[in-house]
Steps between C-alpha positions, in 0.01 A plus 500: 500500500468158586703293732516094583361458798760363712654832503152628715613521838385133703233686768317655210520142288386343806173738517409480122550106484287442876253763366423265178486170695275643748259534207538165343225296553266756554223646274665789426766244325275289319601380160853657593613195689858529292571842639840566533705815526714622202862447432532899484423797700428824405660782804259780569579887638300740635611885489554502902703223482891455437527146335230202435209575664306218407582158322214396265526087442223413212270197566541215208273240423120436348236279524529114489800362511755748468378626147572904529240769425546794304466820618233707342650840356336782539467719238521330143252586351527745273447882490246659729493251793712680656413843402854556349390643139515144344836355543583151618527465881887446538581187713780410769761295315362131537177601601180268446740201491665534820432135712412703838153454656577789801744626729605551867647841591734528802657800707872500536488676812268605769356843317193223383284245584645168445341426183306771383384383205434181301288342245402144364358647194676843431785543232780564743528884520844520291284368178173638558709874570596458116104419390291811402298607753201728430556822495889510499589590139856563494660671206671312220782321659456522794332164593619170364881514584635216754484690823819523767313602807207409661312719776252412728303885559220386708261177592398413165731746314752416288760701242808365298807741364749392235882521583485879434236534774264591282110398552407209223227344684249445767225340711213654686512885571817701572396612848464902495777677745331672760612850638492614859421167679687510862789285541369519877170390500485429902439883522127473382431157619169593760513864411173671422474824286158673504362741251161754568364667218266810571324683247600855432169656516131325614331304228150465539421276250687252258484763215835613398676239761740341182627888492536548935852564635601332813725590766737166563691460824730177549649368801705236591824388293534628162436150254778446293434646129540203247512540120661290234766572277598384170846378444749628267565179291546127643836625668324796684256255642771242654675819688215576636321189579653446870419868620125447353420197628741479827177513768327214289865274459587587911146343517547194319846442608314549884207237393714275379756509816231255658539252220834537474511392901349228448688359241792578700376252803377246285896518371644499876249230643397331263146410310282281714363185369172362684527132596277305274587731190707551214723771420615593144855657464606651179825370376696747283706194302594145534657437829646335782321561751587420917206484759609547874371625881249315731200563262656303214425142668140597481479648121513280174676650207437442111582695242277540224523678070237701470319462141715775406837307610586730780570271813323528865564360817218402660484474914235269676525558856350205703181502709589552848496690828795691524596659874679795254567629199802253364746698215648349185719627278516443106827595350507511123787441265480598135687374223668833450663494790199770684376318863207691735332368838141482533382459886158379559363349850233283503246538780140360594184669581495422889900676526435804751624838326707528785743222436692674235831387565786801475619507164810741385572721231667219339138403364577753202482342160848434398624498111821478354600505139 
């Protein structure tokens, strides 16, 4: 299931390794200075989706000076903890001694927010998926076996299938399908439906109300009629997971559009950098790196290792009045032969917004392998 992670596509490398040095240095990262992201990557699915869905890098590292914590298993206590008639809680292979502290979960596509999910002090989801969770007492044989597949179902839901496809573990509740929701909901949005209840005969007092029949008389458009269904087996419930949830994924994919713009312009013009400030960058690897455009004169460049030993440039932009937003360009070169172009522009806080100079589509991140 798992992969090395210089077989991840670069954009979505790019967001899980800026994502983790954002943090650094905050409180949310104390006494996990020496993050770092793993070596391997485990792909993620979802039943809507044809291919990786998600990529899910695990966080390594501890407290003080690099020295690793071990992740607390769930379950091993025996019988009755987890209501399961007294057996041992079966474990994810490796589990309780993996190294990794959290994880950063990122969407391979646009159906998604950018990083949905992510953790500094979660098991990443494809170990705690194989940890018994309360209330989910498979069969004998069912749990325990290394699992093939794993599925992303809903915001904190998780499920893993071995290579047969069948269901060996999970994390968080299976989401129930729903029947009847609209795939249209744009038909009801502002529409009012009205009901008047009159009673049958007159009731004088409140004796014998519980028993009085009413007369019920709707109008407006008829509300949708929503039950749930249960699914015929793990398989049953993939086939029908797109038609269940469509109205709720169309509305996350929608939500997510806006991020997904953003990200997009940041890529085509480039991050800004304040004069008088310093801007972290991410490095994916050792590399040779090549600073250019008119905003490069007024930027000094280090690179720094992290705690954790991955390597960050780090961009001081002078203090000074700027008459416009100046661009720079950093263009990476890793040892393995894979290059991108990060554009930034630096620009001080007396620049008029309206001095944006024209800037072409040729301010799209750029990667070859």
């Amino acid at each position: 299931m798992r992969m090395s992670i210089k077989d991840v596509p670069l954009p979505v490398r790019r967001l899980a390794a800026q994502h983790l040095e954002s943090l650094r240095g905050t409180e949310l990262m104390s006494g996990m200075e020496d993050a770092r992201l793993a070596d391997t990557v485990v792909p993620i699915q979802r039943p809507d989706i044809d291919g990786v869905a998600y990529y899910e890098f695990a966080v390594m590292g501890g407290r003080g000076g690099g020295t690793a914590l071990r992740l607390a298993t769930r379950g091993l206590a025996k019988g009755g903890d987890c209501g399961c008639g007294g057996k041992d809680a079966p474990t994810a292979p490796g589990a309780g001694t993996m190294a990794a502290r959290g994880f950063v979960i990122v969407t391979n596509g646009r159906h998604d927010l950018p990083i949905p999910h992510w953790s500094l002090d979660q098991a990443p989801p494809s170990v705690a998926v194989m940890q018994r969770q309360e209330g989910f007492c498979p069969k004998d044989g069912e749990m325990g076996a290394e699992p093939a597949r794993l599925y992303r179902l809903d915001a904190l839901a998780y499920a893993a299938e071995d290579a047969n496809g069948r269901l060996v573990g999970q994390l968080g509740q299976i989401p129930s399908l729903i029947v009847g929701l609209p795939h249209r909901l744009e038909r009801y949005a502002g529409a009012i439906s009205g009901a008047i209840a009159t009673p049958f005969g007159e009731q004088r007092t409140d004796e014998g109300a519980e028993n009085a029949r009413h007369e019920v008389k709707t109008s407006g458009p008829d509300a949708p009629q929503l039950a749930t269904a249960e699914p015929d087996g793990w398989a049953d419930f993939k086939k029908r997971y797109a038609d269940a949830f469509g109205p709720m994924l169309d509305h996350l994919r929608d939500r997510a559009a806006r991020v997904w713009e953003t990200e997009e312009a940041v890529a085509r013009f480039g991050e800004g950098i304040l004069a008088g400030t310093t801007h972290r960058v991410a490095l994916l690897d050792e590399a040779k790196l090549e600073i250019t455009g008119e905003g490069a004169r007024h930027v000094r460049a280090s690179v720094e290792e992290t705690p954790g030993g991955a390597p960050v440039l780090v961009l001081t932009a002078s203090p000074l009045s700027l008459p416009q937003e100046l661009d720079l360009q950093v263009a990476a070169s890793y040892a393995d032969g894979t290059k991108e172009m990060l554009r930034f522009f630096v620009v001080s806080r007396d620049v008029p917004s309206n001095t944006k100079a024209d800037r072409s589509r040729d301010g799209l991140i750029e990667c070859e392998e």
